[in-house]
C-alpha positions in Angstrom: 60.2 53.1 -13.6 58.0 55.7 -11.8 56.2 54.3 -8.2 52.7 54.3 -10.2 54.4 51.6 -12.4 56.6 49.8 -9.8 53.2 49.3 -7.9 51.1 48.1 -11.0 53.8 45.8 -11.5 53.9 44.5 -8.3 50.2 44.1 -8.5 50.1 42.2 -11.4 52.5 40.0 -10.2 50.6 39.6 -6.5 47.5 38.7 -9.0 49.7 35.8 -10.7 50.8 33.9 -7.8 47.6 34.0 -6.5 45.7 32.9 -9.5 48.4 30.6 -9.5 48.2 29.2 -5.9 44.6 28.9 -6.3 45.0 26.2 -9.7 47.7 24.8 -7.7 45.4 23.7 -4.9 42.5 23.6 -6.8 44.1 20.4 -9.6 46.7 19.4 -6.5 44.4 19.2 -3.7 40.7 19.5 -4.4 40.6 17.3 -7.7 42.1 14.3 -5.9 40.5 14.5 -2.9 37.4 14.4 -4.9 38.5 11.4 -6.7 39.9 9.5 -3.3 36.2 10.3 -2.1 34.5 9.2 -5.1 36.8 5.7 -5.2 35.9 5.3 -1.5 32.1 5.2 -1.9 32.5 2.9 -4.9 34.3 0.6 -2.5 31.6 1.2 0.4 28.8 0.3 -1.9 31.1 -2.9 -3.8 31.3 -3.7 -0.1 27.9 -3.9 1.1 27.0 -5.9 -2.6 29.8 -8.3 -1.2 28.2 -8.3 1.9 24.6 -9.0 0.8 25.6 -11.7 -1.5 27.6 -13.4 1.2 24.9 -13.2 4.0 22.3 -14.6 0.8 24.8 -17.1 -0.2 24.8 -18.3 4.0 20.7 -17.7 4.1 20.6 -20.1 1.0 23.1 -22.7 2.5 21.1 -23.3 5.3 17.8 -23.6 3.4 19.3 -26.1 1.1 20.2 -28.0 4.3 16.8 -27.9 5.9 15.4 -28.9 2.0 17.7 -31.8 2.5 16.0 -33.0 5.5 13.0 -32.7 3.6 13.7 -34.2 0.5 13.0 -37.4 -1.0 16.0 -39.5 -2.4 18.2 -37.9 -5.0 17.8 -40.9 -7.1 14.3 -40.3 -9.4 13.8 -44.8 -8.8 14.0 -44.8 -4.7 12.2 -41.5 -4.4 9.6 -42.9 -6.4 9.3 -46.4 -4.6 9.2 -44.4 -1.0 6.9 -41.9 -1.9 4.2 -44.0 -3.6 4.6 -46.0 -0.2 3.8 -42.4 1.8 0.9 -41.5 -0.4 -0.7 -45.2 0.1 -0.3 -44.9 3.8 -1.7 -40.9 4.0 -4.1 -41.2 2.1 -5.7 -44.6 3.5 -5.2 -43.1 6.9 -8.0 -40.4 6.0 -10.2 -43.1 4.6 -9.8 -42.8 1.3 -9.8 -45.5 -2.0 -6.7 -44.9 -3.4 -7.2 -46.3 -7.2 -4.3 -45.7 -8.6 -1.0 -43.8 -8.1 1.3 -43.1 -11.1 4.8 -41.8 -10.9 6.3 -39.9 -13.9 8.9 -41.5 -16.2 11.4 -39.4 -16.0 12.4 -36.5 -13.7 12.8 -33.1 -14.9 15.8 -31.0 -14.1 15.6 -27.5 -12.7 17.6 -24.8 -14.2 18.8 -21.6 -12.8 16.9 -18.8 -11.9 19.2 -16.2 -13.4 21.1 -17.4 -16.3 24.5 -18.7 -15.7 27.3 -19.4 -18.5 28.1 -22.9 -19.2 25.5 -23.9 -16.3 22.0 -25.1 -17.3 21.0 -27.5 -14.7 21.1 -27.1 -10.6 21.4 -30.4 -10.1 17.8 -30.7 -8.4 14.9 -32.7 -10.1 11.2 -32.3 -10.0 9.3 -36.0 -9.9 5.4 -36.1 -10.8 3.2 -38.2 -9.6 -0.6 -39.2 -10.7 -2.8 -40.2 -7.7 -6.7 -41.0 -8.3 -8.9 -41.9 -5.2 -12.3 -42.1 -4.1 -14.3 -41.0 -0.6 -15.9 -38.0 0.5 -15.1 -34.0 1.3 -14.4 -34.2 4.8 -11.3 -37.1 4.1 -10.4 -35.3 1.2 -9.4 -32.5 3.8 -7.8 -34.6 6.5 -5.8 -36.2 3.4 -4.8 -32.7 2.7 -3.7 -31.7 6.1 -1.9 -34.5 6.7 -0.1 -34.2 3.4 0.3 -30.2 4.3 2.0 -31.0 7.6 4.8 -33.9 6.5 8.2 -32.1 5.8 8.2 -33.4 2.3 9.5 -30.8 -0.3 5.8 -31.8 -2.4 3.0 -29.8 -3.9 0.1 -30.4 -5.2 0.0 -28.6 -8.4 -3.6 -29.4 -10.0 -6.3 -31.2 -8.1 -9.8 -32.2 -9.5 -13.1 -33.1 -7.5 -16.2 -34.8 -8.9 -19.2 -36.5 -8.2 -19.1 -40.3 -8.2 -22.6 -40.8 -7.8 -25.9 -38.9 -9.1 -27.4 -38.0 -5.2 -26.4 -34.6 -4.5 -28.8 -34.7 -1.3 -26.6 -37.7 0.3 -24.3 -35.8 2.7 -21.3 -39.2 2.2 -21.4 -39.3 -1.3 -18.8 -40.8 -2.7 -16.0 -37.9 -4.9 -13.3 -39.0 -7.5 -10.2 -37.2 -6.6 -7.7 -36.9 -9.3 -3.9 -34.8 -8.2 -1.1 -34.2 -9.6 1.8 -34.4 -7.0 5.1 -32.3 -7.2 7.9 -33.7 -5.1 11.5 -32.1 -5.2 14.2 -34.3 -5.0 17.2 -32.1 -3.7 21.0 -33.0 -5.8 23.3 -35.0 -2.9 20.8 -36.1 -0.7 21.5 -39.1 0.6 19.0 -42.2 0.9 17.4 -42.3 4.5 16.0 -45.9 4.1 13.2 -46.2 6.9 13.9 -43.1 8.5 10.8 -40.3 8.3 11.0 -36.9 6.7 12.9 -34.3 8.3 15.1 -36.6 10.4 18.7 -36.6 9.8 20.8 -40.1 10.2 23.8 -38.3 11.2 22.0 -38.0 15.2 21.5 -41.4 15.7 25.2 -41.8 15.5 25.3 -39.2 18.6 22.7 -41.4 20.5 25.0 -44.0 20.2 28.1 -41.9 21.0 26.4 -40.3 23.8 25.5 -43.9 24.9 29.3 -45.6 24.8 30.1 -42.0 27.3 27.5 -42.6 29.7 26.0 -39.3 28.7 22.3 -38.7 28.6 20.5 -40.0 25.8 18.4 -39.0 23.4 20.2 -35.8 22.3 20.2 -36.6 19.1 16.9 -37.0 18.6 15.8 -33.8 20.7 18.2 -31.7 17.9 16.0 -34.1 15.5 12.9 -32.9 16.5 14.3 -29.5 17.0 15.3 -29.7 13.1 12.1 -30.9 12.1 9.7 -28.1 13.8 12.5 -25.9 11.1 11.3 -28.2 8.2 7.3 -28.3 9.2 5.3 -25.3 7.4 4.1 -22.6 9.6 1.0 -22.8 11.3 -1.7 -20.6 10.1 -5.0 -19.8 11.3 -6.8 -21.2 9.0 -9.5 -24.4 9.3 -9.3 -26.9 6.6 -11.9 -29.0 8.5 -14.2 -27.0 8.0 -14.3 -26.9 3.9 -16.1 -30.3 4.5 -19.0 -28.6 6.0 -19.5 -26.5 2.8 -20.7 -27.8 -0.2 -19.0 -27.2 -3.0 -21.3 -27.5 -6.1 -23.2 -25.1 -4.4 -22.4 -21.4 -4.9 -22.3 -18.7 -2.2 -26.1 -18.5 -0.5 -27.1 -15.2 0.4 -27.6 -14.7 4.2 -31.6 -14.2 4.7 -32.3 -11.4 7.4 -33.3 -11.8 11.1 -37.0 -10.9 10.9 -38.0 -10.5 14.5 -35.0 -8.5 14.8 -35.9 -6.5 11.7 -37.2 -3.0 13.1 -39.7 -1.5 10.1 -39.5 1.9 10.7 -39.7 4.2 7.8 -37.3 6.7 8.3 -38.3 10.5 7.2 -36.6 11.1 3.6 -33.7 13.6 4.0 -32.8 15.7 0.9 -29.3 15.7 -0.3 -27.7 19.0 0.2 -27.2 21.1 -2.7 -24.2 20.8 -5.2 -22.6 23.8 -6.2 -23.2 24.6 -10.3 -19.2 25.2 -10.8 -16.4 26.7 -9.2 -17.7 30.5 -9.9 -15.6 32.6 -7.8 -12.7 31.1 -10.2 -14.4 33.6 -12.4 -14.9 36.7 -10.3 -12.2 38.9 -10.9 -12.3 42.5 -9.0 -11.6 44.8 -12.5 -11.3 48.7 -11.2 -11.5 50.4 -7.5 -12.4 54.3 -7.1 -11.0 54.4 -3.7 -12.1 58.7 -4.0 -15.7 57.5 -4.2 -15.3 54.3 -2.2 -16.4 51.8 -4.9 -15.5 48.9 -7.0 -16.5 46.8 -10.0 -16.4 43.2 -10.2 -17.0 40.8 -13.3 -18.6 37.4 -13.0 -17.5 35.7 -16.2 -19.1 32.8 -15.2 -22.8 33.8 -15.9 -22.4 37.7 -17.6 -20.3 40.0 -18.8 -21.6 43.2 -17.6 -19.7 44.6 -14.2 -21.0 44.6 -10.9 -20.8 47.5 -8.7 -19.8 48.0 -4.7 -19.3 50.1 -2.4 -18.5 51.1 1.4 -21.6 53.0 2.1 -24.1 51.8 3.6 -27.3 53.5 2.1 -26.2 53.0 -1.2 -27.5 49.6 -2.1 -23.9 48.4 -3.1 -23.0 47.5 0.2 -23.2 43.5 0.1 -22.9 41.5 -2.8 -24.2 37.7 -2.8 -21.5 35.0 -4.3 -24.1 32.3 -5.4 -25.9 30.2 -8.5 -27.9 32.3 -10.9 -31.2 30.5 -9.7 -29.9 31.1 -5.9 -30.4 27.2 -4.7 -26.5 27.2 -4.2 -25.1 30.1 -2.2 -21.4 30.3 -1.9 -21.6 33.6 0.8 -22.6 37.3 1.5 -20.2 39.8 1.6 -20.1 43.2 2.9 -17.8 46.0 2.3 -15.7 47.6 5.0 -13.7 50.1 3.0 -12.2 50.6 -0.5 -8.6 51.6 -0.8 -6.4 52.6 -3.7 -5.6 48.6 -4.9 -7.3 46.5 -2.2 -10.9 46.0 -0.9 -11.9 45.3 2.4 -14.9 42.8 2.3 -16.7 41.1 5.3 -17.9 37.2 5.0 -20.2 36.4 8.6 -17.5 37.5 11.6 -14.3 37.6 9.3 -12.5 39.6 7.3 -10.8 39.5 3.5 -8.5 41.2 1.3 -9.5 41.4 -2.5 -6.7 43.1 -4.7 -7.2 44.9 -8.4 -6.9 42.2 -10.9 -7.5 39.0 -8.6 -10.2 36.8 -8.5 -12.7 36.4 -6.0 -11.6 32.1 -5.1 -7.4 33.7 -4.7 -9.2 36.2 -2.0 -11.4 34.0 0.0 -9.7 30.6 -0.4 -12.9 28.9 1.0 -12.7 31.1 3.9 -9.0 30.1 4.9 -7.9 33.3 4.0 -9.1 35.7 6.5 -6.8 38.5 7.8 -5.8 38.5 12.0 -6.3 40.6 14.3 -2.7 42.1 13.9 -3.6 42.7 10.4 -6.3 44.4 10.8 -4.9 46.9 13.3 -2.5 47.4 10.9 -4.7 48.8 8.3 -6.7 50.3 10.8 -9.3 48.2 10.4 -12.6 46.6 12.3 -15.1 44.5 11.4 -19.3 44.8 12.0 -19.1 42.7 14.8 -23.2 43.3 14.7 -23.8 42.4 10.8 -21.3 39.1 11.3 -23.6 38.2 14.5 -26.8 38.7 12.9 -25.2 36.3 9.8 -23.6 33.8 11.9 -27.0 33.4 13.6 -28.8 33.1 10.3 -26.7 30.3 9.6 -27.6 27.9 12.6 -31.1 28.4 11.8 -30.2 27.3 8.1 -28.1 24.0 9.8 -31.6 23.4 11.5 -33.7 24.2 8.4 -35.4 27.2 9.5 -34.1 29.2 6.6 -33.9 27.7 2.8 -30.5 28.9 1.7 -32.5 30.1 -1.6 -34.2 32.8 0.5 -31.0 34.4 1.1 -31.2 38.0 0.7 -28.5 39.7 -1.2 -27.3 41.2 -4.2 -27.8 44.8 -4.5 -29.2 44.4 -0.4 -27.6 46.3 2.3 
């Protein structure tokens, strides 16, 4: 074996071991690593879903025990008894003729909200009740705040307002009132004979206890109170008294207008300004430069087919060219030429300056003006602009702004 060969050889093998190191760590290192990584996020994420459920599962717990507070006996007969009793009482407090007040046969079981195998009842039940009245707006509304503000888990679900009598213009005529009354009666709540809503019996028990160890009293009912402000809806900012004020078999009355504070001055019509026809320099495209001569051609697609020419001289008529409608009542700008190279024109729009390559349109150049080249551009290509021409243009538009110059007048074209 020559030295060429013995180094080949030891080559090739230098080559295997490291092709073989390399799959070694690759399948003994990176592979599970990536695994151990991708097993620890699954366990992050089956985590937090742990997490989440238990923090609901503790958010729920305490709702159900406020919604005990609130509820009505478990039992469909003694919620029904006590609650006919509350709606006699709340609604005669307001003033008005309670008729009649019918409590649903039967109570209907609640399922679950998400379906759960071999469950198909929560144990909760949803009682009705049938309550016709007579009186007038105002005590329909104190009926309804008072009936909003007791910690009862209820709801009116329909409600239905006539007139009792034919005299619309009588301000206390009489309304039959007909509701239907949701109550929820919460599974293992206990019976709270003679006690009101939202009050737990378990605190009197501390009264007394606190009582027998000559402790201050009351305590029990302080956390009572404090446990019934959780159970009492939310003050809004709404005004319920004031519904009475409106009549409601009257629609919406238009507000009629202040006329000694109306001023009657006809104010001078003001024309709208001028739409453009159509984005046109979409359809300018610069087609051919003769940088030798200094001149271009452009094609405006959007009204004709024949080329337009310009050029960087200024006595030969091609110096500005006028980007507007073909009846000239929209004018998108006047341009003037600065210089024409081998691929790129050099065009003027009032005191800035644009680059406009071969075979690009006129809307890619000017960009609505955003596209104007700096001052380190322009000493780059040796470059400056008619600070004069720009002047006398910029000028000519303030006296447009103040109408001294219809845009249609515009000069341009084949212009200087």
């Amino acid at each position: 074996m020559n030295p060429r060969e013995r180094t080949l050889l030891f080559a090739l093998i230098a080559v295997l071991v490291l092709g073989v190191g390399v799959l070694g760590t690759y399948y003994w290192f990176v592979v599970p690593l990536k695994n151990y990584n991708l097993k620890i996020a699954a366990m992050k994420d089956e985590n937090l879903k742990q997490k989440m459920m238990v923090e609901d599962f503790n958010s729920g717990k305490k709702k159900l025990a406020i919604a005990r507070l609130k509820s009505l006996p478990a039992t469909p007969n003694e919620a029904s008894s006590e609650y006919v009793s509350y709606l006699h009482s709340v609604l005669g407090e307001s003033g008005l003729k309670v008729e009649e007040v019918t409590p649903a046969q039967n109570a209907v079981d609640l399922k679950p909200v998400t379906n759960i195998p071999g469950i198909k009842t929560v144990g909760h039940k949803v009682l009705s009740f049938q309550v016709k009245s007579r009186g007038t707006m105002a005590q329909v509304v104190d009926a309804l705040e008072d009936m909003r503000r007791t910690p009862y888990e209820h709801r009116i679900k329909s409600l239905n307002i006539d007139r009792a009598e034919n005299s619309p213009k009588d301000e206390n005529a009489k309304l039959i009132i007909v509701m239907i009354i949701e109550t929820l009666l919460v599974a293992k709540t206990d019976n709270k004979a003679g006690m009101p809503p939202g009050v737990d019996v378990k605190f009197m028990f501390m009264d007394g206890l606190m009582g027998h160890m000559n402790a201050p009293v009351g305590l029990g009912q302080t956390v009572a109170t404090l446990v019934l402000r959780q159970s009492t809806p939310v003050e809004t900012d709404r005004k319920y008294a004031q519904i009475a004020s409106r009549n409601m078999f009257v629609g919406k009355l238009p507000k009629l207008p202040d006329i000694t504070e109306t001023k009657w001055i006809k104010e001078p019509y003001v024309a709208p300004p001028p739409q453009p026809p159509g984005p046109i320099p979409r359809f300018i495209r610069l087609t051919s430069i003769e940088p030798a001569r200094q001149e271009a051609q452009y094609l405006n697609l959007f009204y004709r087919k024949d080329e337009r020419k310009i050029s960087a001289k200024e006595n030969s008529g091609y110096n500005t060219f006028l980007i507007a409608s073909d009846d000239l009542n929209y004018v998108f700008f006047l341009g003037k030429v600065l210089r024409v190279d081998n691929r790129d024109v050099f065009y003027q729009v009032k005191d800035k300056v644009f680059r406009w390559h071969v075979g690009d349109t006129l809307d890619s150049s000017y960009g609505e003006g955003a596209n104007f080249l700096s001052i380190v551009v322009l000493d780059e290509f040796d470059l400056e602009p008619d600070m004069v021409w720009g002047k006398k243009e910029l000028e000519k538009e303030k006296e447009k702004a103040k109408g001294g110059i219809p845009k249609k007048n515009v000069k341009g074209g084949k212009g200087k």
